[in-house]
DRENDO-306466 format. One record per residue: residue in one letter; x, y, z of N, C-alpha, C in turn. Coordinates in pm, 1 decimal, decimal comma. Example, Ala and Ser with C-alpha at 12.3 -4.5 7.8 and 13.67 -1.06 7.14 Angstrom:
<nodes>
A / 1319,0 / -569,0 / 780,0 / 1230,0 / -450,0 / 780,0 / 1320,0 / -330,0 / 780,0
S / 1285,0 / -225,0 / 708,0 / 1367,0 / -106,0 / 714,0 / 1290,0 / 3,0 / 787,0
</nodes>
This chain:
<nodes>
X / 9791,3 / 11215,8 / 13736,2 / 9929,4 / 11170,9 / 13742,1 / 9940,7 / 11022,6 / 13707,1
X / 9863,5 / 10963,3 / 13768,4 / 9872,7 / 10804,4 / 13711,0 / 9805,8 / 10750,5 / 13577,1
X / 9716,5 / 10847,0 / 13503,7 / 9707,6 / 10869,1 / 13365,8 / 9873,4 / 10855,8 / 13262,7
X / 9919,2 / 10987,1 / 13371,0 / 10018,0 / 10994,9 / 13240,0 / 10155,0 / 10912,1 / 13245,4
X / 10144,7 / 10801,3 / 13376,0 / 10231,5 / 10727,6 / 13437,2 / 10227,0 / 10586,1 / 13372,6
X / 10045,6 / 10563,8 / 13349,9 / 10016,8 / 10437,4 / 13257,3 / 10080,5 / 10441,8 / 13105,7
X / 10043,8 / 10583,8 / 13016,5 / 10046,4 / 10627,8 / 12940,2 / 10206,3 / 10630,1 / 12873,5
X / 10266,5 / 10620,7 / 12997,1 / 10411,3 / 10631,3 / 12918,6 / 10450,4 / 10499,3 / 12949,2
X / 10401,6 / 10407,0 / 13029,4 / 10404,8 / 10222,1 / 13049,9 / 10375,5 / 10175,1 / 12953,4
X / 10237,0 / 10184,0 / 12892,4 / 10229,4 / 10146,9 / 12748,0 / 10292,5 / 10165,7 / 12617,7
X / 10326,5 / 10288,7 / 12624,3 / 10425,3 / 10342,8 / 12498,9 / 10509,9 / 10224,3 / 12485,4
X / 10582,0 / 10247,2 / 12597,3 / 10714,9 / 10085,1 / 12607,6 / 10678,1 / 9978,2 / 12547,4
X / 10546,9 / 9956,5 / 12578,9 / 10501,6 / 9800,7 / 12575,9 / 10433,6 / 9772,2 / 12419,4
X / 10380,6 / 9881,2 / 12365,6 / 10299,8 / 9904,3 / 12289,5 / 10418,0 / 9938,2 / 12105,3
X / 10493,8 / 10000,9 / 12159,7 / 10623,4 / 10024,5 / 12029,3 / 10697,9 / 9916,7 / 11979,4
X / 10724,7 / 9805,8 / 12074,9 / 10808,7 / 9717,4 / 12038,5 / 10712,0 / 9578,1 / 11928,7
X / 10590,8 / 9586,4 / 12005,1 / 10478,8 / 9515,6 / 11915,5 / 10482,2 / 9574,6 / 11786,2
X / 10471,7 / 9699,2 / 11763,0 / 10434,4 / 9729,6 / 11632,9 / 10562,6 / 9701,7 / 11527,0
X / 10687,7 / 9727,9 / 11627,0 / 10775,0 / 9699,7 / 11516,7 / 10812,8 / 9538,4 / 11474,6
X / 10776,8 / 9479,5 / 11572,6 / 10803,3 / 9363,9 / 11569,0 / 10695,6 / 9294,2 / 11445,0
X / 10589,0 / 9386,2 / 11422,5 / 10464,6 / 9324,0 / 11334,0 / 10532,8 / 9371,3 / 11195,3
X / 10577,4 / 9441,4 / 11146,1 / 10640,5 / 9523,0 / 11017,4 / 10779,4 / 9438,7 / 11015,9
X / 10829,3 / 9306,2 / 11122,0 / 10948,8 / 9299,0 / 11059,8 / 10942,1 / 9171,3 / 10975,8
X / 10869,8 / 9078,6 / 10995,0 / 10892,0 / 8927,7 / 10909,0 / 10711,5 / 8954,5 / 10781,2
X / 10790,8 / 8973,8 / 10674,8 / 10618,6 / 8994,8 / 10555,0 / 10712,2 / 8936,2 / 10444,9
X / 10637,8 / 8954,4 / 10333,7 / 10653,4 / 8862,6 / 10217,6 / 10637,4 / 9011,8 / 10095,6
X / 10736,6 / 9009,3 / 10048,6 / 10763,7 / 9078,7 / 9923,0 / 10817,7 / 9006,1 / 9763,4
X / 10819,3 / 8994,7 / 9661,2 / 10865,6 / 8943,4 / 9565,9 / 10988,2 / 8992,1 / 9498,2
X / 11018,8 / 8938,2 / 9409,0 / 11150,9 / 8947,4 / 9305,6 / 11026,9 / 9063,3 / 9196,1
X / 11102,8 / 9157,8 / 9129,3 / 11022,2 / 9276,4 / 9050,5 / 11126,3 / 9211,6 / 8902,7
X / 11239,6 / 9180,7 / 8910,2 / 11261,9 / 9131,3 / 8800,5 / 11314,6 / 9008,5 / 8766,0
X / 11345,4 / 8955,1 / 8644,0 / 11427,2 / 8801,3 / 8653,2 / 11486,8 / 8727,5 / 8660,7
X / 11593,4 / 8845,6 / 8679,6 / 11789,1 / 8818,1 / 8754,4 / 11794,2 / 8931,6 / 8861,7
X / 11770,9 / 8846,3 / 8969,8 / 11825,5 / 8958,7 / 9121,3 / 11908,6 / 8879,2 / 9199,7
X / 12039,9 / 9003,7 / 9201,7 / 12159,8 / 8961,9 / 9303,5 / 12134,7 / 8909,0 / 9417,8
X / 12196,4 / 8847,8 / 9518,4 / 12182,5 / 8799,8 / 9611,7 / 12311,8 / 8825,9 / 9709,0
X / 12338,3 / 8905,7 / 9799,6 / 12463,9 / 8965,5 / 9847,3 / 12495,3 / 8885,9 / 9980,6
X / 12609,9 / 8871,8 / 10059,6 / 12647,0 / 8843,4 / 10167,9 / 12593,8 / 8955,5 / 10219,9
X / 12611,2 / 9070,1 / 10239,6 / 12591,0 / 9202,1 / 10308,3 / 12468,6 / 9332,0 / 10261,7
X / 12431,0 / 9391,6 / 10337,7 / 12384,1 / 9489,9 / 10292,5 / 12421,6 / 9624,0 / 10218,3
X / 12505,2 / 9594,9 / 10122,4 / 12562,0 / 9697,7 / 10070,2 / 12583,3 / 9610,7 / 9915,6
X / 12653,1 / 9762,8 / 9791,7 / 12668,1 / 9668,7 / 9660,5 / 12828,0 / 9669,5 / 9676,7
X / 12914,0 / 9675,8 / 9808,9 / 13038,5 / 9624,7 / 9807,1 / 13049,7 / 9472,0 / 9811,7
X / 12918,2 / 9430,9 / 9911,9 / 12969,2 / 9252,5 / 9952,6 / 12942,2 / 9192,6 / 9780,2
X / 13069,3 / 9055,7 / 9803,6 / 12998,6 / 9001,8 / 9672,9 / 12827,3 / 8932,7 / 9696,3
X / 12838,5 / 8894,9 / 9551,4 / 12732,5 / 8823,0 / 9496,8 / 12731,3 / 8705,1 / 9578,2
X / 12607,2 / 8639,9 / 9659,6 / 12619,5 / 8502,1 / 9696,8 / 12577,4 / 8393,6 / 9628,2
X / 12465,9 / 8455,6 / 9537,7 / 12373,0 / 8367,6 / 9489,9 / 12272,8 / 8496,2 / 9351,2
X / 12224,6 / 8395,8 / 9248,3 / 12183,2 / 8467,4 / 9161,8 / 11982,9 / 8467,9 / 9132,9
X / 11899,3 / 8499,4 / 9184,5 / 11774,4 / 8441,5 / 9129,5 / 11745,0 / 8476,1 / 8961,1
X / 11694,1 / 8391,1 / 8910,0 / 11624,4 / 8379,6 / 8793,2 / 11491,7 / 8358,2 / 8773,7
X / 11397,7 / 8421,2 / 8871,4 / 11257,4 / 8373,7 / 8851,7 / 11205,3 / 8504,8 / 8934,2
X / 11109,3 / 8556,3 / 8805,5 / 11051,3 / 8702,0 / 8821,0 / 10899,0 / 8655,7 / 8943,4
X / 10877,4 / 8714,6 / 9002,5 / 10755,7 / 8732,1 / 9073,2 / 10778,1 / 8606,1 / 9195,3
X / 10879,2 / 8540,0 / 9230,8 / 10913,0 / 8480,0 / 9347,7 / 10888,1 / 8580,4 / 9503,6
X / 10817,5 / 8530,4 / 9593,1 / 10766,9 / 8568,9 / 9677,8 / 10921,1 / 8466,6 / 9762,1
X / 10969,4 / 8618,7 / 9849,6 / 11063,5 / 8550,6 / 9934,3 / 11014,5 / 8657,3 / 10113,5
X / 11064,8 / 8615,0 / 10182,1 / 11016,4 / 8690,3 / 10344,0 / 11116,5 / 8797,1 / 10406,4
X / 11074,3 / 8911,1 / 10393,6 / 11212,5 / 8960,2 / 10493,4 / 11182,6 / 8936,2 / 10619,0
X / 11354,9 / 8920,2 / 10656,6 / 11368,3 / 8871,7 / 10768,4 / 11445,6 / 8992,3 / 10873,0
X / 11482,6 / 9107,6 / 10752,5 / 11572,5 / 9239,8 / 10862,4 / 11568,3 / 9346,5 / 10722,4
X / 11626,4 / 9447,5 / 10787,4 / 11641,8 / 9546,2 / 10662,2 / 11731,2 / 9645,2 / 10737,2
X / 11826,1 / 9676,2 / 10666,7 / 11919,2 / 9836,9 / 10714,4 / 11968,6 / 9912,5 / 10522,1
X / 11908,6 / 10018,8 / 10603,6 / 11912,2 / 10105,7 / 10492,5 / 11797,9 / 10067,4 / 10398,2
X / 11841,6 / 10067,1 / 10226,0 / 11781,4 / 9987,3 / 10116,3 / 11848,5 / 9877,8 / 10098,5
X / 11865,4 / 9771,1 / 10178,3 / 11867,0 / 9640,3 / 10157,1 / 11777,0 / 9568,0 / 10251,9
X / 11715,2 / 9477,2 / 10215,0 / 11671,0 / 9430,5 / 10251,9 / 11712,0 / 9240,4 / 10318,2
X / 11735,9 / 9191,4 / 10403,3 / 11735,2 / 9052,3 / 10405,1 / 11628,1 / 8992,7 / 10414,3
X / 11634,3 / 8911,1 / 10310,2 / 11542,3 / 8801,6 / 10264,4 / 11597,9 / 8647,1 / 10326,3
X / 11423,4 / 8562,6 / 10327,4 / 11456,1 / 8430,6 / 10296,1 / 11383,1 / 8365,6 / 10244,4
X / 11388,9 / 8220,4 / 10187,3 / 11310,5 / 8170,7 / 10026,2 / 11265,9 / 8025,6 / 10124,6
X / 11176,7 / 7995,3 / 10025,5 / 11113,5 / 7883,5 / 10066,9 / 11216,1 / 7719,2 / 10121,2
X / 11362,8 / 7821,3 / 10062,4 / 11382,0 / 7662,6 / 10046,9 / 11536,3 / 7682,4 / 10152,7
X / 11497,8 / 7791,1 / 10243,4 / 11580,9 / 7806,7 / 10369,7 / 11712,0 / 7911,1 / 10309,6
X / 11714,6 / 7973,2 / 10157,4 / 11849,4 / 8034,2 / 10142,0 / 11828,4 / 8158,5 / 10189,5
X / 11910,1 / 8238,3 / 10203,7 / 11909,4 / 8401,4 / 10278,1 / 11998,6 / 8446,9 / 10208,2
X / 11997,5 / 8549,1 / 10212,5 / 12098,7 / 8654,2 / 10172,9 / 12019,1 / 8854,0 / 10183,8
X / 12098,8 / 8956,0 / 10102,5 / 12058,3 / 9046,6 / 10118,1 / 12021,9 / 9085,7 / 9982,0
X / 11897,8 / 9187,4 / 9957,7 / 11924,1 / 9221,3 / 9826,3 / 11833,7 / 9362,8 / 9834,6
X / 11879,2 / 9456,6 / 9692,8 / 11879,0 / 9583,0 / 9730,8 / 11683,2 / 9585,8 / 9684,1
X / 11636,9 / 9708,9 / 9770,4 / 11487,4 / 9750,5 / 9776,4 / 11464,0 / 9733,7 / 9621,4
X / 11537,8 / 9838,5 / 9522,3 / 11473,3 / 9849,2 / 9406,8 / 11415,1 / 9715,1 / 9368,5
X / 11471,7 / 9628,0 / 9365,5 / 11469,2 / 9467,0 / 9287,5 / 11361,3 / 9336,9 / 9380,0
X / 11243,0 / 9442,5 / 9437,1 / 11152,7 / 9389,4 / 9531,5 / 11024,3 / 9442,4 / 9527,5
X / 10907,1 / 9381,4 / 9506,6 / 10773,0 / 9507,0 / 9507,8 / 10692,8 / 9411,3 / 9606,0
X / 10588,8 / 9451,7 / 9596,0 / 10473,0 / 9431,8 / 9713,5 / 10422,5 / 9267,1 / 9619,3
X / 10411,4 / 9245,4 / 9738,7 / 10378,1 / 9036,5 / 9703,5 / 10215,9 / 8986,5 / 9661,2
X / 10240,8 / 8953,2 / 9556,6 / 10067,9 / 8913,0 / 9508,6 / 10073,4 / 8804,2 / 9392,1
X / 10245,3 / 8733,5 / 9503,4 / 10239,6 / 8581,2 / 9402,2 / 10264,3 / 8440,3 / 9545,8
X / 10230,3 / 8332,5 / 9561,6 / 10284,4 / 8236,7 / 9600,5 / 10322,2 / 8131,2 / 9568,1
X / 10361,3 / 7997,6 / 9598,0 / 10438,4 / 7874,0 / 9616,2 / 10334,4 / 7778,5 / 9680,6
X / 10303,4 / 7662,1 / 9583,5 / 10219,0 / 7583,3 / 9668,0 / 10373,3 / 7509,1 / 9743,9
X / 10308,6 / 7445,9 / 9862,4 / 10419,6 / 7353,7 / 9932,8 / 10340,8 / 7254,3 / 9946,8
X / 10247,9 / 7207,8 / 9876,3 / 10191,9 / 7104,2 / 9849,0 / 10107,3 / 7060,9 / 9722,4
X / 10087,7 / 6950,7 / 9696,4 / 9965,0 / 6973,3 / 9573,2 / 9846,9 / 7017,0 / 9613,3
X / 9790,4 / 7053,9 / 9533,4 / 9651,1 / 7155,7 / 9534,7 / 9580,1 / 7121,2 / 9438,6
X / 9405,8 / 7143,2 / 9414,0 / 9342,4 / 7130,7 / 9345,6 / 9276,7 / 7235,0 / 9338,8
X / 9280,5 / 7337,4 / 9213,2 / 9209,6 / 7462,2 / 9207,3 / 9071,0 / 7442,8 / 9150,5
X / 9030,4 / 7495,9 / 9259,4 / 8859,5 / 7510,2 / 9222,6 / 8754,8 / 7581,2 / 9150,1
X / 8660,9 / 7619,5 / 9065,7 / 8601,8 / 7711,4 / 9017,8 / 8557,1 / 7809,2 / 9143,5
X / 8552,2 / 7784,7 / 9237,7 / 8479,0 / 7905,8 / 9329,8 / 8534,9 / 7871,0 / 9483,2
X / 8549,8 / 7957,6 / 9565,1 / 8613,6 / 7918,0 / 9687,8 / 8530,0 / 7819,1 / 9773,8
X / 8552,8 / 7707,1 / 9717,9 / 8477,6 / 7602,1 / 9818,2 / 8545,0 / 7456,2 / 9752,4
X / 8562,5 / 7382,8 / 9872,8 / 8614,8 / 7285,1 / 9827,5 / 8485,3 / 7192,8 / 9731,5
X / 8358,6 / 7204,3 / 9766,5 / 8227,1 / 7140,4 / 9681,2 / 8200,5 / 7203,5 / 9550,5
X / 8282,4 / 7264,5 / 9501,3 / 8274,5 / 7345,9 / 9377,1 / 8360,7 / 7250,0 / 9265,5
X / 8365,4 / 7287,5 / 9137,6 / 8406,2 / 7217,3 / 8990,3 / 8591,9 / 7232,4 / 9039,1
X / 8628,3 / 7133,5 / 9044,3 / 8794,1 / 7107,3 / 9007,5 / 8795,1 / 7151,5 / 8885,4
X / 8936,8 / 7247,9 / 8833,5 / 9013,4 / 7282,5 / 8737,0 / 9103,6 / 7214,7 / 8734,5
X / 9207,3 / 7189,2 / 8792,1 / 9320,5 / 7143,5 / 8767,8 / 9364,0 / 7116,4 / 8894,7
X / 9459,2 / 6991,0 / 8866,5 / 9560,4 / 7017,4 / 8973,5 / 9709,7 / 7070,7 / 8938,4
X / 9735,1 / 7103,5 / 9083,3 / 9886,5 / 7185,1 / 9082,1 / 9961,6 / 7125,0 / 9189,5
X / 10071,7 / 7143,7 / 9093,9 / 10220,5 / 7016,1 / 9164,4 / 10244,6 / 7118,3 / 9245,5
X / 10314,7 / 7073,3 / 9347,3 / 10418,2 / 7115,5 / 9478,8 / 10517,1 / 7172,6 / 9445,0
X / 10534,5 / 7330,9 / 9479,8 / 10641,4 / 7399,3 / 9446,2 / 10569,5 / 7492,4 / 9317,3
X / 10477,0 / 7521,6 / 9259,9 / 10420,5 / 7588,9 / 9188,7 / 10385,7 / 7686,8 / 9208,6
X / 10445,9 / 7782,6 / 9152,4 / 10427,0 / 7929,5 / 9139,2 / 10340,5 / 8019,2 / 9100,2
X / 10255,7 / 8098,9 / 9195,7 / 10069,9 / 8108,1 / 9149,7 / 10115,3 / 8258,5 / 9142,4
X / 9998,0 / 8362,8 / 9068,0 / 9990,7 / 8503,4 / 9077,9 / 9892,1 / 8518,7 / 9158,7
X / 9830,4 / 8622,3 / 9260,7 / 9704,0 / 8637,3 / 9368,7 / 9625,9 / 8706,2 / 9284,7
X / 9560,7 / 8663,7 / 9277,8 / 9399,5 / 8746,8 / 9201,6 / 9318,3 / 8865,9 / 9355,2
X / 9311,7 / 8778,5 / 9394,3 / 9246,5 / 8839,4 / 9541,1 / 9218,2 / 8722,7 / 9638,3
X / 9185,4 / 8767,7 / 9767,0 / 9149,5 / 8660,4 / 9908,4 / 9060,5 / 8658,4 / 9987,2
X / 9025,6 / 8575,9 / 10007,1 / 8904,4 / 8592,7 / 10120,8 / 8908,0 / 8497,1 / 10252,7
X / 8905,4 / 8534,3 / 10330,7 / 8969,4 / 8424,3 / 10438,9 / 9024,3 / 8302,6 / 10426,9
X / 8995,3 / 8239,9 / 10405,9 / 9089,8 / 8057,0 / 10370,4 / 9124,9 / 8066,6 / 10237,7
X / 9039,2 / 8148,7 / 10124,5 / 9061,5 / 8135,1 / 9978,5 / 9134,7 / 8245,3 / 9920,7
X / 9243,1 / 8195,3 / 9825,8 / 9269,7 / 8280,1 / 9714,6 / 9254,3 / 8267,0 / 9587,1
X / 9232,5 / 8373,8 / 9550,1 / 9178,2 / 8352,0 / 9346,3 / 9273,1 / 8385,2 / 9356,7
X / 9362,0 / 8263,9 / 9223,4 / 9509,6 / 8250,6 / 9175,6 / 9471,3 / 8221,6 / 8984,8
X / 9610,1 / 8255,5 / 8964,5 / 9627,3 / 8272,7 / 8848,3 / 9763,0 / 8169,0 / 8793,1
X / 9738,4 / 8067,4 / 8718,1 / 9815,7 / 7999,2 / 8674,8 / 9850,0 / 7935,3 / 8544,2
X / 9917,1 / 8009,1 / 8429,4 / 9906,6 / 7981,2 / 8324,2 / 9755,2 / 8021,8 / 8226,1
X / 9679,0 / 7887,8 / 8207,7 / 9594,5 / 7978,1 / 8139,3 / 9435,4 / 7944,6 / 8238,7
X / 9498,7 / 7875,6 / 8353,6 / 9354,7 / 7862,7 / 8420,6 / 9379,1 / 7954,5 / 8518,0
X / 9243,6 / 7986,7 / 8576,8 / 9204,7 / 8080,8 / 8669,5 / 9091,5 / 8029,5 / 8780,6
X / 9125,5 / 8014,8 / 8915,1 / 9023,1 / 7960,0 / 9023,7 / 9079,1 / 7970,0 / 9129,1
X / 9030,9 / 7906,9 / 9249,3 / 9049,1 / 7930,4 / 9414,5 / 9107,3 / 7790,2 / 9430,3
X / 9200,7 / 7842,1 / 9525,4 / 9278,5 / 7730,0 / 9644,0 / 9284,0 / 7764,0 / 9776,0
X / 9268,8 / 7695,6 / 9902,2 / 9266,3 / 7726,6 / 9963,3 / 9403,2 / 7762,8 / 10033,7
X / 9383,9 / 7816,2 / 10145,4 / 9570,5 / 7924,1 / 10194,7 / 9653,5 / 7823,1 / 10265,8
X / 9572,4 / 7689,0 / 10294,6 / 9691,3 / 7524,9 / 10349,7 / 9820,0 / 7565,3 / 10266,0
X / 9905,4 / 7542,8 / 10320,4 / 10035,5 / 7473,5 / 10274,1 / 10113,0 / 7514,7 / 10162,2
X / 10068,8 / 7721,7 / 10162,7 / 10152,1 / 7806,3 / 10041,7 / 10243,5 / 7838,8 / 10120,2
X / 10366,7 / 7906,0 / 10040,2 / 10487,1 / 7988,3 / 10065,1 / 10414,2 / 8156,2 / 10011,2
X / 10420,2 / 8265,2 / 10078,0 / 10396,6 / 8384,9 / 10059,1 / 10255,2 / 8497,4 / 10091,5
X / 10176,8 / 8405,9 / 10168,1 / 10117,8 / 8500,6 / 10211,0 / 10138,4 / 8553,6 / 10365,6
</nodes>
């Protein structure tokens, strides 16, 4: 009896965590003009317009297929599922120096200005292989927008 007394204590305790983990993640823009709505629906107007394909923005809620988003630079609004895919770009929020190999004692490539828009190659704890124009190397995960 006190098995199934714990058992339904945890449920409580245990459901609200999980949803709470699925509600704030990072998804991108899928194309290079996406609406930006007051509301979750395609009745509210337009608030705002993006123009930049593969922008990594955060949802912050979702009802139905809309989703609310927010961007690095504090704007919100709603915008519909189709015009969103799974995130494997970020935003430095600082300058960076990309490295040939995940270590800061490794060959500098380049540096990258603040506010620069990377593609994810792949990650490994502190490091991501990013993709930027025509160079390719590791930065570490300090001070991005989107993962």
């Amino acid at each position: 009896m006190y098995k199934i007394i714990l058992l339904f204590c945890l449920s409580f305790i245990i459901q609200p965590l999980a949803f709470s983990a699925e509600k704030n993640y990072f998804l991108m823009l899928k194309n290079n003009k996406v609406n930006v709505r007051y509301g979750p629906s395609m009745d509210y107007p337009i608030k705002f317009i993006y123009k930049k394909k593969f922008l990594p923005v955060k949802i912050i809620d979702k009802k139905e297929n809309f989703r609310r988003i927010i961007d690095l630079k504090k704007n919100s609004g709603w915008i519909h599922i189709s015009q969103l895919k799974k995130s494997n770009s970020l935003i430095t929020t600082d300058e960076k120096i990309l490295f040939k190999k995940p270590t800061k004692y490794s060959k500098p490539l380049v540096k990258l200005e603040k506010g620069r828009l990377v593609i994810i190659k792949e990650c490994k704890l502190n490091w991501c292989r990013i993709q930027t124009g025509d160079y390719i190397g590791w930065i570490d995960k300090k001070n991005v927008w989107g993962i």
